[in-house]
BALOVO-799977 format. One record per residue (C-alpha): x, y, z; residue in three letters. Coordinates in steps of 0.5 Angstrom, whole numbers, padded with zeros to 4 digits, always signed. Last residue first. Example, Ala and Ser with C-alpha at 12.3 -4.5 7.8 and 13.67 -1.06 7.14 Angstrom:
<sites>
+0027-0002+0014SER;+0025-0009+0016ALA;
</sites>
This chain:
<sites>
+0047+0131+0140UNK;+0049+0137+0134UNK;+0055+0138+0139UNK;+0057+0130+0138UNK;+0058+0131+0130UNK;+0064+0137+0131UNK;+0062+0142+0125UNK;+0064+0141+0118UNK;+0070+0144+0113UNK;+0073+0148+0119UNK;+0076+0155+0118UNK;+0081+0154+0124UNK;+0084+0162+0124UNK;+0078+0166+0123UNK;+0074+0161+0127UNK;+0078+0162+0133UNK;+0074+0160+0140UNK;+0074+0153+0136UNK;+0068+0149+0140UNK;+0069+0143+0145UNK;+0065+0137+0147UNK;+0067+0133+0153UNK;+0064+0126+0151UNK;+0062+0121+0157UNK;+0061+0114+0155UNK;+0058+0109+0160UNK;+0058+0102+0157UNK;+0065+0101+0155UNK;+0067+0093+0153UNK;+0073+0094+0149UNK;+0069+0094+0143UNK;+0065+0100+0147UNK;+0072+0105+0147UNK;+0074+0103+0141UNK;+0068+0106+0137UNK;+0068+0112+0142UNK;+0075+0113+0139UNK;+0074+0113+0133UNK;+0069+0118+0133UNK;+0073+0123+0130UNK;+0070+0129+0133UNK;+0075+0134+0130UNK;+0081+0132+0135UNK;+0077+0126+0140UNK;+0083+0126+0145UNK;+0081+0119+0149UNK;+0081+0118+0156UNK;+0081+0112+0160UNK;+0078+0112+0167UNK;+0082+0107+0172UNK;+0085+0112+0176UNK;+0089+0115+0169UNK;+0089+0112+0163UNK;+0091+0116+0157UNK;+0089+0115+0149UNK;+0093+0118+0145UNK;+0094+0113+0141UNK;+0088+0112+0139UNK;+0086+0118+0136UNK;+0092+0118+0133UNK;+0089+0114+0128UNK;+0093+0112+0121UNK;+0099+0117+0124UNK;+0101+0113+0131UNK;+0098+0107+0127UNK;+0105+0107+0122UNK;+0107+0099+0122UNK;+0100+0099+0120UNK;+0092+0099+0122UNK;+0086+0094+0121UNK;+0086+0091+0128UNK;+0088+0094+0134UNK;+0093+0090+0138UNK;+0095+0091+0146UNK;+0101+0088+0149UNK;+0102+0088+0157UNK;+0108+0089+0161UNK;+0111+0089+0167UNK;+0113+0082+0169UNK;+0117+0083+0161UNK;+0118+0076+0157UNK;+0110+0075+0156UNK;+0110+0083+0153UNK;+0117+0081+0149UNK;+0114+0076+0145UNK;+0107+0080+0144UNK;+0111+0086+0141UNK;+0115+0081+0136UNK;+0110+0078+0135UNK;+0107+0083+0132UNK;+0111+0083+0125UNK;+0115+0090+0125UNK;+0114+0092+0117UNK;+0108+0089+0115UNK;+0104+0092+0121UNK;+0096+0089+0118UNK;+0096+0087+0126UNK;+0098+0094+0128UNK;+0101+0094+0135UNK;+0101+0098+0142UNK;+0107+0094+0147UNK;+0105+0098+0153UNK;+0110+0098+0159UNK;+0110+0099+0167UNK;+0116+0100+0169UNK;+0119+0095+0172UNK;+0125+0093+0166UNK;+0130+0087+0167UNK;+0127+0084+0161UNK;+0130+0089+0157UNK;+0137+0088+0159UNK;+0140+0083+0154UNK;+0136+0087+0149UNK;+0139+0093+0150UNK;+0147+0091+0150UNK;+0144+0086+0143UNK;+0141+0093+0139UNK;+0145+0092+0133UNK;+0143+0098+0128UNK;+0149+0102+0126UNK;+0148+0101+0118UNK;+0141+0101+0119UNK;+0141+0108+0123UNK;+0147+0110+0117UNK;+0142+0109+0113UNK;+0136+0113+0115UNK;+0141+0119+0117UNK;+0144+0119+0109UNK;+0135+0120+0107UNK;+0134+0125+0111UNK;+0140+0129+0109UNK;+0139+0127+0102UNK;+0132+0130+0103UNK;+0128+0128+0097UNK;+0125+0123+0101UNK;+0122+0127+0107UNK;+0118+0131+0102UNK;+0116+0124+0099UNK;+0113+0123+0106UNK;+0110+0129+0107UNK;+0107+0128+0100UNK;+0105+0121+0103UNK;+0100+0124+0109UNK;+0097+0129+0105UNK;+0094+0124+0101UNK;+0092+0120+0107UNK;+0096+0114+0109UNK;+0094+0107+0110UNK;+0099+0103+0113UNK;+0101+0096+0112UNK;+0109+0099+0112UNK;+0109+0096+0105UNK;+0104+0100+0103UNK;+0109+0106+0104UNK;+0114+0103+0099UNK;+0109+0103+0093UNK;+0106+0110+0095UNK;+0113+0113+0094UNK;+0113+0109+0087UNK;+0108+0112+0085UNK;+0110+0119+0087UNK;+0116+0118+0084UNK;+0121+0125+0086UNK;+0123+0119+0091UNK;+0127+0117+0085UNK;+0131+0123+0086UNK;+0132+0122+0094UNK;+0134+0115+0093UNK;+0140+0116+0088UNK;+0143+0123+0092UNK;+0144+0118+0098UNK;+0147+0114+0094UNK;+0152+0117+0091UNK;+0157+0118+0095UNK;+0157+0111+0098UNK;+0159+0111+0106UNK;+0152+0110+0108UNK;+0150+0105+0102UNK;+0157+0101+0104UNK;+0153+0101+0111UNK;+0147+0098+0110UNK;+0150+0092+0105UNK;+0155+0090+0111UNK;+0149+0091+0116UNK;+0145+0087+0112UNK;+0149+0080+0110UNK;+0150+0077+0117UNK;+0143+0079+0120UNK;+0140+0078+0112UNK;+0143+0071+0112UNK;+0139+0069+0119UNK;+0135+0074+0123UNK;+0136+0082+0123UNK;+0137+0084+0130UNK;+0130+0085+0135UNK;+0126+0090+0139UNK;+0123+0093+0133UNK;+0118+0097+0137UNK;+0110+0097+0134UNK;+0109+0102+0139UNK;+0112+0101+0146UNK;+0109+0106+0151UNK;+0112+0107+0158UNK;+0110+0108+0164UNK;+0115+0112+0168UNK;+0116+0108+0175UNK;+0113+0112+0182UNK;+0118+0112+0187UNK;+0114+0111+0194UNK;
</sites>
């Protein structure tokens, strides 16, 4: 039998632009696209690291440090930012959404209850419309929960076992693992072989066990 492709939706933004911003929005967007100016405009103010940090608090997301220097670098790219607005003048997602609920491949809609970007209904509206899918909410995250925790992302389930990529010893997933009702944890512990290369501030916690 043909086994269908699990798919993993985090914080989708399966939804058009509502009321007067659905009529206004795409016009806006897409004068900014053509406008010589503005791509040149926004990558000089993201030489503003403060102003970097501001509009990534919007996503409800917080981000390391390292994190948003990364971002701000992706700002000040004129070529990344003309790409951002033409994906929102161009953004009309009726052909898939008309077909969504049509999907049978199983579906995990992952959100972040602090996402200030995509609002979590979204993910869970479409999880009640979809047979195939189920909706997932991590308390404490953002619109960017893949970079917050990859730990959890990562998580893979097979033959009714969840497994979890614990990079440096976090223990968040552990910490996942008994809110979600575990009561046996096994922790696989691996030690870099290279230290030469990976000079590590700490050692991994669980080898000290």
């Amino acid at each position: 039998t043909h086994v269908k492709t699990p798919v993993t939706c985090i914080n989708a933004a399966f939804g058009n632009f509502s009321g007067m911003a659905g009529i206004m929005f795409p016009y806006i967007a897409k004068l900014a696209a053509i406008a010589p100016f503005s791509s040149s405009f926004i990558a000089q103010m993201a030489q503003d690291t403060t102003r970097v940090g501001k509009l990534m608090d919007g996503t409800g997301s917080n981000l390391s440090t390292d994190q948003l220097r990364s971002y701000q670098f992706l700002f000040q790219r004129k070529q990344h930012v003309q790409g951002t607005l033409q994906l929102m003048a161009d953004w009309n997602l009726d052909s898939f959404l008309s077909k969504l609920t049509l999907v049978q491949n199983p579906i995990q809609f992952v959100t972040g209850a602090n996402d200030k970007t995509v609002p979590a209904s979204v993910s869970q509206d479409w999880a009640t419309r979809i047979a195939s899918a189920e909706f997932i909410e991590f308390g404490g995250y953002g619109h960017l929960i893949h970079e917050e925790t990859p730990e959890i992302i990562a998580l893979l389930e097979k033959n009714k076992q969840q497994y979890a990529d614990c990079g440096f010893g976090s223990l968040v997933p552990i910490r996942e693992a008994i809110l979600r009702g575990a009561t046996e944890i096994d922790a696989i512990i691996l030690e870099t072989e290279v230290s030469a290369m990976n000079r590590l501030p700490a050692k991994n916690p669980f080898s000290l066990l």
